[in-house]
FIMI-620637 format. One record per residue (C-alpha): y, x, z. Coordinates in nm, 2 decimals, m for minus. Example, Ala and Ser with C-alpha at 12.3 -4.5 7.8 and 13.67 -1.06 7.14 Angstrom:
2
<pt><north>m0.45</north><east>1.23</east><up>0.78</up></pt>
<pt><north>m0.11</north><east>1.37</east><up>0.71</up></pt>
//
This chain:
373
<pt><north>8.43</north><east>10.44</east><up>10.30</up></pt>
<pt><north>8.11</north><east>10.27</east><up>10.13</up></pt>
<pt><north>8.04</north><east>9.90</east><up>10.19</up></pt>
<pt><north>7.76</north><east>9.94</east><up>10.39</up></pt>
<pt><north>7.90</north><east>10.18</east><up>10.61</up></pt>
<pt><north>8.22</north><east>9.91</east><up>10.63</up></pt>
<pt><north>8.03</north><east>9.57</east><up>10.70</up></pt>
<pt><north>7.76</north><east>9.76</east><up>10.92</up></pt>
<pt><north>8.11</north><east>9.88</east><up>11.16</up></pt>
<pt><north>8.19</north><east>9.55</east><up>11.17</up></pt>
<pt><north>7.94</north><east>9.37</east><up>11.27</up></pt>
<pt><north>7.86</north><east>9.64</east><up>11.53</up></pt>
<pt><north>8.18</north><east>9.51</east><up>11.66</up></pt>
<pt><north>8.13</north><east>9.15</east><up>11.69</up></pt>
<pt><north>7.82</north><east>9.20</east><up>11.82</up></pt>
<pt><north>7.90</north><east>9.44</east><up>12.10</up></pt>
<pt><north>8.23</north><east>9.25</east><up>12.17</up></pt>
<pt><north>8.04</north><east>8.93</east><up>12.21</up></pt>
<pt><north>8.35</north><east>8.88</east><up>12.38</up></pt>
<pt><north>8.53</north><east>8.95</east><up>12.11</up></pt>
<pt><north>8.31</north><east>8.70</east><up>11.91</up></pt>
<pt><north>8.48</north><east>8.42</east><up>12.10</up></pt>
<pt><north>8.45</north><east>8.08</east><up>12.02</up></pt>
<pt><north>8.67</north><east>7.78</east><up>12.08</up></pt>
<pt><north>8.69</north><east>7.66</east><up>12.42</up></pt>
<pt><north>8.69</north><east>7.29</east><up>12.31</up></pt>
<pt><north>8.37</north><east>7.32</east><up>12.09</up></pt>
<pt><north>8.09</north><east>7.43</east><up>11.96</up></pt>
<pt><north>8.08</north><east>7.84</east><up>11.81</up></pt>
<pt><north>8.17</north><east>7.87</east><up>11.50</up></pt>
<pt><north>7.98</north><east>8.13</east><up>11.35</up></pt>
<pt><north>8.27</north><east>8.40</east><up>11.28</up></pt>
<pt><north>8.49</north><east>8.49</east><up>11.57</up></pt>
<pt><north>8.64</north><east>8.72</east><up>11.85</up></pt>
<pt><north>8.88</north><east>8.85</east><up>12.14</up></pt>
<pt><north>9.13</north><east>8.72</east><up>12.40</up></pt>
<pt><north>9.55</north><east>8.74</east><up>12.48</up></pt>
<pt><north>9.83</north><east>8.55</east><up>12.68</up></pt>
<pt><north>10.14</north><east>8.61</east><up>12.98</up></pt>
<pt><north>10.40</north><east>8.43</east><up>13.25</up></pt>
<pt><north>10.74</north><east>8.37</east><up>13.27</up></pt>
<pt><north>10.87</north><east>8.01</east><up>13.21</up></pt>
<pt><north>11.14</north><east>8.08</east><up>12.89</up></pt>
<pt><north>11.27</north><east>7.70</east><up>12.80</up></pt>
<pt><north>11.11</north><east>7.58</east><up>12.51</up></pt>
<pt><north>11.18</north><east>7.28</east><up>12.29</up></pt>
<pt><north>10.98</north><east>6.98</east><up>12.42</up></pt>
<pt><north>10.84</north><east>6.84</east><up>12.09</up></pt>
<pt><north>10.65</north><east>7.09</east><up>11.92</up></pt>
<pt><north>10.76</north><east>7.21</east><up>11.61</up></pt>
<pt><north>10.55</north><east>7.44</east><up>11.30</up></pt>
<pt><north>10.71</north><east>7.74</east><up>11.12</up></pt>
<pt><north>10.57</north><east>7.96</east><up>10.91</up></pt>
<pt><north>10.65</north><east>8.35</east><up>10.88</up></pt>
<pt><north>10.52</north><east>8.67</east><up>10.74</up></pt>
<pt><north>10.46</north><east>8.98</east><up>10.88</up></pt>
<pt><north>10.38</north><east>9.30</east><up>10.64</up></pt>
<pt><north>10.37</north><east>9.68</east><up>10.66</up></pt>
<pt><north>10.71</north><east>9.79</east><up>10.63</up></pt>
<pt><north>10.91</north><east>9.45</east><up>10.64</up></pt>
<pt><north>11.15</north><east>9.33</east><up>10.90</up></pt>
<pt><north>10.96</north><east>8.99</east><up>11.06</up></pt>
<pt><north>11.08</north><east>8.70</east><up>11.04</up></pt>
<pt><north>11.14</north><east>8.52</east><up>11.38</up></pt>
<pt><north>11.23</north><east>8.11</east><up>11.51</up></pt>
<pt><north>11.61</north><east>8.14</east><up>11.58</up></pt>
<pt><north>11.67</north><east>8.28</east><up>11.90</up></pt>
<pt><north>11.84</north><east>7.93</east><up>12.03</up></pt>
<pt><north>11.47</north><east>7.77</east><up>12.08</up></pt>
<pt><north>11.13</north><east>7.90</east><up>12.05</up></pt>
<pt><north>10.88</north><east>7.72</east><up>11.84</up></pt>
<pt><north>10.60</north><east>7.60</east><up>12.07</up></pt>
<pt><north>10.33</north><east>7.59</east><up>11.79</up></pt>
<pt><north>10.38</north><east>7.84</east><up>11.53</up></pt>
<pt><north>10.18</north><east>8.01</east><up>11.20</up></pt>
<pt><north>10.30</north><east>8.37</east><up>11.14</up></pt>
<pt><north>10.13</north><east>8.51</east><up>10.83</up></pt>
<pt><north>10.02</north><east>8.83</east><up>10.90</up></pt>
<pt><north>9.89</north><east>9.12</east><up>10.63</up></pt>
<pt><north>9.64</north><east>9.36</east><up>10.65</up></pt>
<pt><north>9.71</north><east>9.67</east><up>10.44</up></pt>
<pt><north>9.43</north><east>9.93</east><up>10.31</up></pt>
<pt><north>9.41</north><east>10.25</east><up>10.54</up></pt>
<pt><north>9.64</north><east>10.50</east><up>10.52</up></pt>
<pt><north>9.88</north><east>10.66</east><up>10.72</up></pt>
<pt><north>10.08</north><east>10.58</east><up>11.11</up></pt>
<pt><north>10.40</north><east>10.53</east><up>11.05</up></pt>
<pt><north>10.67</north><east>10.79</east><up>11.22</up></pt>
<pt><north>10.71</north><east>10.61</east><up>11.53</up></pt>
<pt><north>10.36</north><east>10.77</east><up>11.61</up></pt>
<pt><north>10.32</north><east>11.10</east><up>11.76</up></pt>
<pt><north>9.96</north><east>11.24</east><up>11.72</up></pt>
<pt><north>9.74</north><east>11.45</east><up>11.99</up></pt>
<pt><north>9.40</north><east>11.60</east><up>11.86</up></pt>
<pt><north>9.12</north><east>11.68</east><up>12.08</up></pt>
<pt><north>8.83</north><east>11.92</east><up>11.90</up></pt>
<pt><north>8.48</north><east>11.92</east><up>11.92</up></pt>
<pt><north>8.32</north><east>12.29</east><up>12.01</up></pt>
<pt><north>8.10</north><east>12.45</east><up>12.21</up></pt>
<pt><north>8.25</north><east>12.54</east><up>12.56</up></pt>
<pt><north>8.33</north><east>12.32</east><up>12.83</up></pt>
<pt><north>8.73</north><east>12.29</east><up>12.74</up></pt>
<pt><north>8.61</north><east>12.14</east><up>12.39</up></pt>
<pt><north>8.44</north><east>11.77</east><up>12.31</up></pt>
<pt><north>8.08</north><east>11.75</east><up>12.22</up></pt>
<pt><north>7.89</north><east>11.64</east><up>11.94</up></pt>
<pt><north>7.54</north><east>11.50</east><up>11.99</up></pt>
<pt><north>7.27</north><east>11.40</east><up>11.62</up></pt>
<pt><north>7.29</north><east>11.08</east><up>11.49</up></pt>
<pt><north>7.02</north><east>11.05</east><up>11.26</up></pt>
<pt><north>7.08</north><east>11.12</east><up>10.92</up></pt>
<pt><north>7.26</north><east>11.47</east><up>10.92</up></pt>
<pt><north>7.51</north><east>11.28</east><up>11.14</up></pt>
<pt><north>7.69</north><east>11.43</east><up>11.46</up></pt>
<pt><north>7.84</north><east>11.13</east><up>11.67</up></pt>
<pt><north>8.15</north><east>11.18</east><up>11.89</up></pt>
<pt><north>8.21</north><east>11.12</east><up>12.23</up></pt>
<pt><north>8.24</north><east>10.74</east><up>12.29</up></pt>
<pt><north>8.59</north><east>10.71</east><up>12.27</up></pt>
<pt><north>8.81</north><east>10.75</east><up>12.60</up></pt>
<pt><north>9.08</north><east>10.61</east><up>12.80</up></pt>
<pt><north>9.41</north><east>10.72</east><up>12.98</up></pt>
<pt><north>9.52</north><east>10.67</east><up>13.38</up></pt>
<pt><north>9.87</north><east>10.65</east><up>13.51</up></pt>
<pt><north>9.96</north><east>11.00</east><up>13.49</up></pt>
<pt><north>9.94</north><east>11.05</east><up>13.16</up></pt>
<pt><north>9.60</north><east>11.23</east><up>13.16</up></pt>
<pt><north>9.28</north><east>11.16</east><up>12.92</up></pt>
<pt><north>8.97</north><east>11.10</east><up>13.00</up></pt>
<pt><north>8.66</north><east>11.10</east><up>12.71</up></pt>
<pt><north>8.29</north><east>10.96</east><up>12.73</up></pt>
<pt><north>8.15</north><east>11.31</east><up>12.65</up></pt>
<pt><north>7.78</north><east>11.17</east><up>12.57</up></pt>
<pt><north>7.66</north><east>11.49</east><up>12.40</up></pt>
<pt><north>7.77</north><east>11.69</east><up>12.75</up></pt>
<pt><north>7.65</north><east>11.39</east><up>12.96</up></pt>
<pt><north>7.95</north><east>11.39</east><up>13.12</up></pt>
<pt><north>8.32</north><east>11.27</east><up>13.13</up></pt>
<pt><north>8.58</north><east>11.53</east><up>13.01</up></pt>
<pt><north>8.96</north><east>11.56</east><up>13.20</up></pt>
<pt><north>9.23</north><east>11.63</east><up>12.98</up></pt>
<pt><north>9.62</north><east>11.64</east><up>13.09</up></pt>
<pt><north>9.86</north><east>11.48</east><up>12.92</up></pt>
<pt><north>10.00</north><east>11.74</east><up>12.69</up></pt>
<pt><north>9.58</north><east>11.78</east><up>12.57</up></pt>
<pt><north>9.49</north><east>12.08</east><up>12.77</up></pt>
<pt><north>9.15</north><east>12.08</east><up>12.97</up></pt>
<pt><north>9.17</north><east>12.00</east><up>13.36</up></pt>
<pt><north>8.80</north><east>11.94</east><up>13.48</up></pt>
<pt><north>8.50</north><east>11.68</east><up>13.44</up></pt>
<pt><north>8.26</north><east>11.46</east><up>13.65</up></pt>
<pt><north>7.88</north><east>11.55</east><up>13.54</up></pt>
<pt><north>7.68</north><east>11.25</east><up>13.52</up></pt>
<pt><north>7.39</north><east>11.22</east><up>13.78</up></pt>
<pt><north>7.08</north><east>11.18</east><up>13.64</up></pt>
<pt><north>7.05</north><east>10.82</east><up>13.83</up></pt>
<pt><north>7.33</north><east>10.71</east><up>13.63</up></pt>
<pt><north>7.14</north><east>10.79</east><up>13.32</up></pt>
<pt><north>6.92</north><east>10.60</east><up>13.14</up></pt>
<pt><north>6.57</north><east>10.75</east><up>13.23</up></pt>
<pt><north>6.79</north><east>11.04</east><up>13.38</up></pt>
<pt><north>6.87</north><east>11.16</east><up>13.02</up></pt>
<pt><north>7.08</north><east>10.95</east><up>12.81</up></pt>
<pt><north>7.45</north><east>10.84</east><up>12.84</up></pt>
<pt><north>7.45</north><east>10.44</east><up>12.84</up></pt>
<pt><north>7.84</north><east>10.37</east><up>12.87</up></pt>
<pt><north>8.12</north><east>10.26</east><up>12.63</up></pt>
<pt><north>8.47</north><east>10.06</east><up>12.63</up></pt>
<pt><north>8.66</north><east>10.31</east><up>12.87</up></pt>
<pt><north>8.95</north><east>10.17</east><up>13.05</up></pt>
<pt><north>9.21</north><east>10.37</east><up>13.28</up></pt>
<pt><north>9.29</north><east>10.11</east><up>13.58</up></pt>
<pt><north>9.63</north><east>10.11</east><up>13.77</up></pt>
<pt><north>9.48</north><east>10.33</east><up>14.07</up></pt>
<pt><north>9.42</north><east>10.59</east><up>13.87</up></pt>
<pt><north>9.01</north><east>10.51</east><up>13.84</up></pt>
<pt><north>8.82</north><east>10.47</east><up>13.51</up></pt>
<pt><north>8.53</north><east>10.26</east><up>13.45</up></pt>
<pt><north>8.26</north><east>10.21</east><up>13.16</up></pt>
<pt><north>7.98</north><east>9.95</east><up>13.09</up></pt>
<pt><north>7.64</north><east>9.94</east><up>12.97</up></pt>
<pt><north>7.37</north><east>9.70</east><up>12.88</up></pt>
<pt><north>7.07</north><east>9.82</east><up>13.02</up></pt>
<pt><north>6.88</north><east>9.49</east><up>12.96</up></pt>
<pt><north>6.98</north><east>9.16</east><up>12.81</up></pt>
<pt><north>7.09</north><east>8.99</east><up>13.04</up></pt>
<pt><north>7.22</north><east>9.29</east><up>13.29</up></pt>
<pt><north>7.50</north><east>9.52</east><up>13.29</up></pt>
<pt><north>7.57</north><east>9.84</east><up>13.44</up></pt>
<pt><north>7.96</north><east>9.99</east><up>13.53</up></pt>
<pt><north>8.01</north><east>10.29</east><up>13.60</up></pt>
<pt><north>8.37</north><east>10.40</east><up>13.81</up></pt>
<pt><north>8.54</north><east>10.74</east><up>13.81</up></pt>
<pt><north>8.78</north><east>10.74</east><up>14.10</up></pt>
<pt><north>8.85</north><east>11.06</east><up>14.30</up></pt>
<pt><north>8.63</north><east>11.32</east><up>14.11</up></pt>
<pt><north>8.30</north><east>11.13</east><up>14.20</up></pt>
<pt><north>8.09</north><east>10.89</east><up>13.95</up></pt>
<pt><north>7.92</north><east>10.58</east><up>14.07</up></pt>
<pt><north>7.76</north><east>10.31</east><up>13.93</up></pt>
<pt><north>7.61</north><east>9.96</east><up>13.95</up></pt>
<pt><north>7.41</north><east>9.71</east><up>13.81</up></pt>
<pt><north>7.42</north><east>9.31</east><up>13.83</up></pt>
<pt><north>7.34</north><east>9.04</east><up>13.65</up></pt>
<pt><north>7.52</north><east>8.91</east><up>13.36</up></pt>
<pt><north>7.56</north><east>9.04</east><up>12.98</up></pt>
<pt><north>7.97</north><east>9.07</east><up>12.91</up></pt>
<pt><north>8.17</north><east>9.35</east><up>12.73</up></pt>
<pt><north>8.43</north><east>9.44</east><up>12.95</up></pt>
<pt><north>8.74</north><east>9.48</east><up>12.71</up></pt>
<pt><north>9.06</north><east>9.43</east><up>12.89</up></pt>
<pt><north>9.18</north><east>9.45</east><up>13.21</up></pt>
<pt><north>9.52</north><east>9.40</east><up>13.40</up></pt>
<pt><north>9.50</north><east>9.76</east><up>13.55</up></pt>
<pt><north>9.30</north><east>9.57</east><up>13.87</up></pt>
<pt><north>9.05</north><east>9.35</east><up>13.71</up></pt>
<pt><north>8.84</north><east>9.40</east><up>13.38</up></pt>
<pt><north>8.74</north><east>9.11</east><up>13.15</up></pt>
<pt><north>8.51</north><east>8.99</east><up>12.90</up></pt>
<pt><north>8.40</north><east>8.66</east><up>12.74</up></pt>
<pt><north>8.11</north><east>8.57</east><up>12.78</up></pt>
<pt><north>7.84</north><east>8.43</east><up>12.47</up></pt>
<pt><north>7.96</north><east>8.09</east><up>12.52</up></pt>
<pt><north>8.34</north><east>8.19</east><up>12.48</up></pt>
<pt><north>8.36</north><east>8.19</east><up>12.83</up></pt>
<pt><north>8.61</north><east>8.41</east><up>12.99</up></pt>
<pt><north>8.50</north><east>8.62</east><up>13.31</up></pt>
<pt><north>8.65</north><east>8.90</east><up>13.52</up></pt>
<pt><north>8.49</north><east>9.14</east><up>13.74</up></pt>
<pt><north>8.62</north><east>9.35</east><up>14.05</up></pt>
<pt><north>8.50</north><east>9.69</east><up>14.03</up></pt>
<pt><north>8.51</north><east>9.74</east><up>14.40</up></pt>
<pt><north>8.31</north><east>9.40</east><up>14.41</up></pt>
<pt><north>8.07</north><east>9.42</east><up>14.07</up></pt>
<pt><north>8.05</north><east>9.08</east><up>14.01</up></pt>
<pt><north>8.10</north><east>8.83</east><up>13.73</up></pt>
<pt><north>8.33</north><east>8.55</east><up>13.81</up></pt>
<pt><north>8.42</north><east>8.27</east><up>13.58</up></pt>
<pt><north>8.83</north><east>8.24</east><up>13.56</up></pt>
<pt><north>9.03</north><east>8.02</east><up>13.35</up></pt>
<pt><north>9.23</north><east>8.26</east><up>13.17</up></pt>
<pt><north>9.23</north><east>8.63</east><up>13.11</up></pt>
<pt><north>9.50</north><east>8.84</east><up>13.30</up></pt>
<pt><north>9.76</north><east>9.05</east><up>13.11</up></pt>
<pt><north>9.90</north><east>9.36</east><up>13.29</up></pt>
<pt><north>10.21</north><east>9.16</east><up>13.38</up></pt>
<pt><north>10.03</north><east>8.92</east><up>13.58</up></pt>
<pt><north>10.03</north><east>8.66</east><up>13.28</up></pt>
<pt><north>9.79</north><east>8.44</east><up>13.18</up></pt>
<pt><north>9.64</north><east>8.51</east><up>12.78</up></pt>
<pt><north>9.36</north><east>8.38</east><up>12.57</up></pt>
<pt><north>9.25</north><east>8.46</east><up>12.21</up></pt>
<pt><north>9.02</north><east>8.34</east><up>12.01</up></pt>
<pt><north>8.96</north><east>8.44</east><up>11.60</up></pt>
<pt><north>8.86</north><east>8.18</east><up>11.42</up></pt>
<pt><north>8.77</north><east>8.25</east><up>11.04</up></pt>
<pt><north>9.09</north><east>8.41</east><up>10.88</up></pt>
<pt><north>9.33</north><east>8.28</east><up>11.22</up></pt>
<pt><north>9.41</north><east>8.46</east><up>11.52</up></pt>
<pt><north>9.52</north><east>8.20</east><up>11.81</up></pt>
<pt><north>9.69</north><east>8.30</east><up>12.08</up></pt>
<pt><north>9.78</north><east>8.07</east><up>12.38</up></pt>
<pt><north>10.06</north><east>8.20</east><up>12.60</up></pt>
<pt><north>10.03</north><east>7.87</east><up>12.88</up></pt>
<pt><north>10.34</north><east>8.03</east><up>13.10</up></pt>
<pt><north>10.56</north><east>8.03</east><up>12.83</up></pt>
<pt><north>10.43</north><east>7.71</east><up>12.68</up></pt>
<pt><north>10.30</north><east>7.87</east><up>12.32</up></pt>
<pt><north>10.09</north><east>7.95</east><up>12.10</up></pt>
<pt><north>10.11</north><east>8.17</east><up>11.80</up></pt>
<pt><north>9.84</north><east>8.11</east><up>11.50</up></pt>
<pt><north>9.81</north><east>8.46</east><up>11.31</up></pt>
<pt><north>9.66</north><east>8.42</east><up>10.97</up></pt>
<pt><north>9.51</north><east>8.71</east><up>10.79</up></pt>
<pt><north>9.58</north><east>8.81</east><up>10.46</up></pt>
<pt><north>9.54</north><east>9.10</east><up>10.17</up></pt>
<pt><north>9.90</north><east>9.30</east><up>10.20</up></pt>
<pt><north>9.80</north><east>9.37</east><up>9.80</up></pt>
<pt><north>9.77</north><east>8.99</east><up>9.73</up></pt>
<pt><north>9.88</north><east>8.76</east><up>10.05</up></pt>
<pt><north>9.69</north><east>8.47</east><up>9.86</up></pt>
<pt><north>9.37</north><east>8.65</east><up>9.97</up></pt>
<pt><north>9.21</north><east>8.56</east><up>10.27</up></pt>
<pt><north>9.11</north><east>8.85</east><up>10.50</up></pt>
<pt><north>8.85</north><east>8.85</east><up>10.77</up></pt>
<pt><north>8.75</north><east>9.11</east><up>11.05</up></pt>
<pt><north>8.74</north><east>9.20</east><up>11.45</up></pt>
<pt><north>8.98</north><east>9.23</east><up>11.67</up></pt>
<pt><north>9.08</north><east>9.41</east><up>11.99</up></pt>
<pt><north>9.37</north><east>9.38</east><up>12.22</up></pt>
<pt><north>9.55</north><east>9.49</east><up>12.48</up></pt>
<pt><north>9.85</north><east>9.41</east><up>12.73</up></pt>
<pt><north>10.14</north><east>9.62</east><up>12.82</up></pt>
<pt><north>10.30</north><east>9.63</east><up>13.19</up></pt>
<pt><north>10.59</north><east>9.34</east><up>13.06</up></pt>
<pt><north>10.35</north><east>9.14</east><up>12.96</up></pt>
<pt><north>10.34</north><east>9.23</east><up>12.57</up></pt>
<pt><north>10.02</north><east>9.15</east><up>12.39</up></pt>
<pt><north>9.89</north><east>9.41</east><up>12.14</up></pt>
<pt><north>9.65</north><east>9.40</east><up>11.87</up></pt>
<pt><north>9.46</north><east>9.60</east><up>11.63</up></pt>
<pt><north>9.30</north><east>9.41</east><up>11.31</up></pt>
<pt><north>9.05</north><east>9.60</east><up>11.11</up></pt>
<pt><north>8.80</north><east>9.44</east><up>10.82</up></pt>
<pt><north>8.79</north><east>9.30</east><up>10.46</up></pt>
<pt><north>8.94</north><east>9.07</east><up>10.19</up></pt>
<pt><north>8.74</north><east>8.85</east><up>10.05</up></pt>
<pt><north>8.87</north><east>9.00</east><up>9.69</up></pt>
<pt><north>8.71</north><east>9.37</east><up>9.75</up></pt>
<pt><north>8.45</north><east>9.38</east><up>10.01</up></pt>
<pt><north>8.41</north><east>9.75</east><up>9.98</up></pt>
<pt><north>8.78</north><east>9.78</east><up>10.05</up></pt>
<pt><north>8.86</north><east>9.89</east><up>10.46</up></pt>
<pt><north>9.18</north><east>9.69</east><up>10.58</up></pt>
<pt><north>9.36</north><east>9.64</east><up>10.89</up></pt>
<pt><north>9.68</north><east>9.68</east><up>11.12</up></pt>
<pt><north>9.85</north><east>9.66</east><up>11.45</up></pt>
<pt><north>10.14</north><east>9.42</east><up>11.58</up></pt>
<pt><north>10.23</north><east>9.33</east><up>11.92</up></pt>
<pt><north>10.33</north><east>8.99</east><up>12.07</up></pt>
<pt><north>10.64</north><east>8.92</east><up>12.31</up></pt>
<pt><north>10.57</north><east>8.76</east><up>12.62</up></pt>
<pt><north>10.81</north><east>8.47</east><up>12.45</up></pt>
<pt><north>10.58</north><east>8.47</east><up>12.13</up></pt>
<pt><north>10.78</north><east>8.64</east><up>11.92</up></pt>
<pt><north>10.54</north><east>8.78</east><up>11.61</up></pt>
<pt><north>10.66</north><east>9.19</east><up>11.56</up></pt>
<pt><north>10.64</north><east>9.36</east><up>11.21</up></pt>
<pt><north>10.24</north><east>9.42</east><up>11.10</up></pt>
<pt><north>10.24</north><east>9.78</east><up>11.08</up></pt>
<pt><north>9.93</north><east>10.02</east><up>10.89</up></pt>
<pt><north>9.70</north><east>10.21</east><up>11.07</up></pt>
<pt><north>9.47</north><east>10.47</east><up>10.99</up></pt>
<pt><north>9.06</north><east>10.47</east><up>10.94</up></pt>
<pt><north>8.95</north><east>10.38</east><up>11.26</up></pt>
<pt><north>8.60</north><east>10.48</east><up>11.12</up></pt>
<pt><north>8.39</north><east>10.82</east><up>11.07</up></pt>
<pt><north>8.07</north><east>10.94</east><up>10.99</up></pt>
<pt><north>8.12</north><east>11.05</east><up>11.35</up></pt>
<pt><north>8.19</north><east>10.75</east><up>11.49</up></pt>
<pt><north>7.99</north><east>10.54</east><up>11.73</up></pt>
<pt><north>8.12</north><east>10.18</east><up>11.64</up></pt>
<pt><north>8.26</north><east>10.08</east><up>12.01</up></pt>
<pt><north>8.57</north><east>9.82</east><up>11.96</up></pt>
<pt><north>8.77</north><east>10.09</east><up>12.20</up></pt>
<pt><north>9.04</north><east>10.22</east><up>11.97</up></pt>
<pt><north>9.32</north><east>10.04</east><up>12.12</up></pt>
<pt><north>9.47</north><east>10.13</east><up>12.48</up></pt>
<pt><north>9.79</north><east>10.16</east><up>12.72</up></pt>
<pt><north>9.95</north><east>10.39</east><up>12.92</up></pt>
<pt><north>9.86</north><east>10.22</east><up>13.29</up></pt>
<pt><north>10.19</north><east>10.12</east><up>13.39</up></pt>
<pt><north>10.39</north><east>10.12</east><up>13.08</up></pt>
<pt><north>10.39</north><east>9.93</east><up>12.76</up></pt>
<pt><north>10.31</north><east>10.21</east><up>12.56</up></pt>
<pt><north>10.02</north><east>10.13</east><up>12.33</up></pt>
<pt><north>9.76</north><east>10.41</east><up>12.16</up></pt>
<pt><north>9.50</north><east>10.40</east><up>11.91</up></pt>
<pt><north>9.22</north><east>10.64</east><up>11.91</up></pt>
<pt><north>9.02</north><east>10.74</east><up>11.63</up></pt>
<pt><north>8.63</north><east>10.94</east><up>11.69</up></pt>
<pt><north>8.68</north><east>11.12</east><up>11.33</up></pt>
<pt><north>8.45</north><east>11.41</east><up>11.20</up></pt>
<pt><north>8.65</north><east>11.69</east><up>11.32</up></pt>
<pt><north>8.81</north><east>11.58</east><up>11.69</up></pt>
<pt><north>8.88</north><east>11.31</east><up>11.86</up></pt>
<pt><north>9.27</north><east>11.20</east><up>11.75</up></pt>
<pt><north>9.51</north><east>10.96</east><up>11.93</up></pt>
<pt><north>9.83</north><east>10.82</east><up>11.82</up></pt>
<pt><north>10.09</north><east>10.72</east><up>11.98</up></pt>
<pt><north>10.36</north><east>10.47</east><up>11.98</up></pt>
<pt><north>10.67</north><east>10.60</east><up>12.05</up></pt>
<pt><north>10.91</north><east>10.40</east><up>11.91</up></pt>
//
């Protein structure tokens, strides 16, 4: 992948996850940042806070506090290793691009390019459902990847009744979907799938929707802000915390090279420093995304640069015990294409399940790995 290409992905994440850019809660933006995590159950932990420092690297066994105490404050090193291949805990599915309605659609891109459908989500029952812009539509596949149905768009759901407008899919516990789109600055638009029928609304307020606790999505806001929003009820509320599928409370919040998460019902936080798996003296910097699992486990996908090779594509995926222990940093593929769009909507799980997924929009389908293991 070429440096522009790279850096341009990049910052079309930051930008469209301006909840993903998130700032410190305590202070002013810094000028670099990103995304939210956190859960609740009330493990002991030591009263004094102590600091340890681990690593965590593709292929190694992670180091963890001794299981007598947990650490309240603790700085896990974790490395970001170039693109390659998932590991063979991960089972991949392959959805094509073609012509007929059982296959995905491609739509131009400008520059000889064909974009993707804008990446998809799953609901409890194991089925798929894909952001099929090029078909203006949203595609139903079952679980084992063969074609069910779709849901056309209407045209009043379309921007001037012709173009698709929504991105960052997510599969909610009662079996609905929903999308969002900008239409304006400071308005957004969702879009719900329940029951066969699409409908849509509009309301004030200008927050990626990235997360959700299978009931309630949320988003931070420019300010850092966190926010959630009812779909039944499309509007923007303030909260204090965002909501893992557990029930548990979570923030995030990349700063420079460090990923912080607070975990408040467990009394922790975990400080993820990024580094070059070539060189873990290098200092690596990217986006984020994350998501929870039904016990409360936070997962995370990293994906960016070190400052040593800037044309050089890095990232990884580790998940986070509700009790803060750090699991092993494992490689992940190129969650980039020619035929990507550039939504932050790679990671997902299973509703109902702790079963994470990362999907990839590459030139030839749409793939999705996942973890099985």
């Amino acid at each position: 992948m070429s440096r522009g290409r790279l850096v341009t992905l990049i910052v079309l994440v930051v930008a469209v996850v301006v909840v993903v850019a998130v700032c410190n809660r305590d202070s002013d933006p810094p000028t670099t940042t990103e995304l939210p995590t956190t859960p609740t159950t009330t493990p002991a932990v030591t009263s004094t806070p102590t600091d340890t420092t681990t690593t965590t690297a593709p292929g190694s066994t992670t180091t963890v506090a001794p299981t007598t105490s947990v650490s309240a404050d603790q700085t896990v090193t974790v490395l970001l290793s170039p693109f390659s291949e998932m590991g063979p805990e991960w089972t991949e599915q392959i959805f094509p691009y073609g012509e007929g309605e059982e296959s995905l659609g491609t739509s131009p891109g400008g520059d000889g390019l064909l974009l993707g459908p804008d990446y998809g989500t799953q609901t409890p029952d194991g089925s798929w459902w894909f952001l099929d812009a090029a078909s203006l539509r949203i595609a139903h596949f079952a679980a084992d990847g063969s074609y069910l149905d779709q849901v056309v768009m209407p045209e009043d759901l379309l921007v001037d009744g012709l173009y698709f407008q929504y991105q960052m899919p997510q599969g909610l516990d009662d079996g609905s979907i929903t999308a969002g789109g900008f239409p304006s600055e400071d308005t957004m638009s969702l879009l719900r799938i329940a029951d066969g029928q699409a409908t849509g609304a509009t309301f004030e307020g200008a927050v990626p929707l990235v997360t959700t606790d299978g009931e309630l999505l949320y988003g931070l806001g420019n300010d850092g802000a966190p926010h959630a929003l009812d779909p039944a009820r499309p509007v923007l509320d303030p909260v204090d915390w965002l909501l893992a599928r557990d029930g548990s409370r979570f923030m995030v919040t990349v700063n420079g090279d460090e990923i912080v998460l607070e975990l408040p019902d467990a009394g922790l936080t975990r400080t993820l420093q990024m580094r070059y798996s070539e060189d873990p003296e290098v200092v690596a910097h990217g986006a984020i995304e994350v998501e929870t699992g039904a016990d409360g486990t936070i997962f995370l996908v990293a994906y960016g640069i070190p400052e040593s090779d800037e044309t050089l594509g890095i990232g990884g995926f580790v998940s986070v015990s509700p009790d803060g222990q750090v699991g092993q940093m494992e490689p992940i593929v190129d969650p980039f294409s020619p035929s990507d769009s550039g939504s932050p909507s790679h990671l997902g799980v299973t509703p109902g399940t702790s079963t994470p997924w990362i999907m990839v929009v590459w030139e030839d389908g749409v793939h999705v790995f996942t973890k099985t293991g």
